[in-house]
N, C-alpha and C positions, 0 to 999 in steps of 0.2 A: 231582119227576117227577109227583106227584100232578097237582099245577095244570094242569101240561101235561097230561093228559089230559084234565081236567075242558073245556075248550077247542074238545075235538073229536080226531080220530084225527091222533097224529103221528105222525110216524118221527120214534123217537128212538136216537141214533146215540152211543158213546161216545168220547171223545177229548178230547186234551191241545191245551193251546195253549203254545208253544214260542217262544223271543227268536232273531232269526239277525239280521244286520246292516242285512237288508232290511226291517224288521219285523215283528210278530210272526206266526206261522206257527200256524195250526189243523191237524194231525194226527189225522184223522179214522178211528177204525178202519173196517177194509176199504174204504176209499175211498182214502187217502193225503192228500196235503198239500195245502193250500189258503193262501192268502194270509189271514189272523184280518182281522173289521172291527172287533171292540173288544181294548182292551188291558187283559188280566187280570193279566200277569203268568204265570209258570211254575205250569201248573196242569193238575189235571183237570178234565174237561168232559162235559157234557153238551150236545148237539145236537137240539135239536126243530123238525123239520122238517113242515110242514104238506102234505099234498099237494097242494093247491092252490099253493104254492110252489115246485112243481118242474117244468121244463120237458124234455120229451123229444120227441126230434127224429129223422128218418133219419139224417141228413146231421151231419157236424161242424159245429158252429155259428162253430170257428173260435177260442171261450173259450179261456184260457189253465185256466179252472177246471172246462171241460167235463168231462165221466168217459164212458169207452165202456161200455158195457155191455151184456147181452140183457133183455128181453123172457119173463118166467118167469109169467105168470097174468094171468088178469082179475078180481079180487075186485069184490065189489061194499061198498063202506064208505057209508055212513049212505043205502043204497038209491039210490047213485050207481056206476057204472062207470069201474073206475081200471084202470091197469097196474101191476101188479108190474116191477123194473127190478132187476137184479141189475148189480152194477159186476164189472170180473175180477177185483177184489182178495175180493170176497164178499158186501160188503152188498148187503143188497135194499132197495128201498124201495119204498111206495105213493105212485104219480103221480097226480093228478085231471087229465081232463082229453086220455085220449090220442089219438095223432094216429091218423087213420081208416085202417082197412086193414091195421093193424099185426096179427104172428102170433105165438103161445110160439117162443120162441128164434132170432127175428128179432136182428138186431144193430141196434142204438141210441144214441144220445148223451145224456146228460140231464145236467141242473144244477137248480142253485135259487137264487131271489132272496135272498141272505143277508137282506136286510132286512125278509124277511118272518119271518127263525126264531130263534129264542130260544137263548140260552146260556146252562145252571147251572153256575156251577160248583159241583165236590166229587164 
């Protein structure tokens, strides 16, 4: 987790990756289940999400791996203006990057490029 920060500010998110007959399945806490893109095997996880790697939207984008969520803050991280994003299950995360016009406790859709974010496991 160290590394991961040295990096820059991530959202880092806890969670298991899990076997189902459609492959393996990332179980993210407060977020839910995701399709896994590496195969770790039955494990715990770590999830390092950049905010520059998350996209938040008005509208449904339509993804099977979108997440609904609100709109909770405007922090500002390394002297840039992000959104806070809360999903209904509970996490929050920091977005870079938001779309204009948006309000605290607007409703929203957001995701992230998995191939921008990193997996430890343990």
């Amino acid at each position: 987790l160290a590394a991961a920060r040295l990096v820059g500010r991530m959202n880092l998110l806890p969670g298991r990756v899990a076997t189902s007959d459609g492959g393996p399945i990332l179980h993210v806490e407060g977020i839910g289940p995701r399709p896994a893109t590496a195969v770790m095997g039955e494990t715990s996880v770590t999830i390092g999400i950049p905010p520059a790697a998350i996209i938040v939207t008005r509208d449904s984008p339509g993804e099977a791996s979108a997440i609904a969520g609100f709109v909770r803050g405007f922090p500002f991280v390394a002297g840039r203006r992000c959104v806070l994003v809360e999903a209904g299950a509970g996490a929050r995360l920091v977005a870079a990057l938001p779309p204009v016009g948006l309000r605290e406790g607007d409703a929203v859709w957001f995701d992230w490029d998995d191939a921008r974010t990193i997996m430890l496991e343990g």
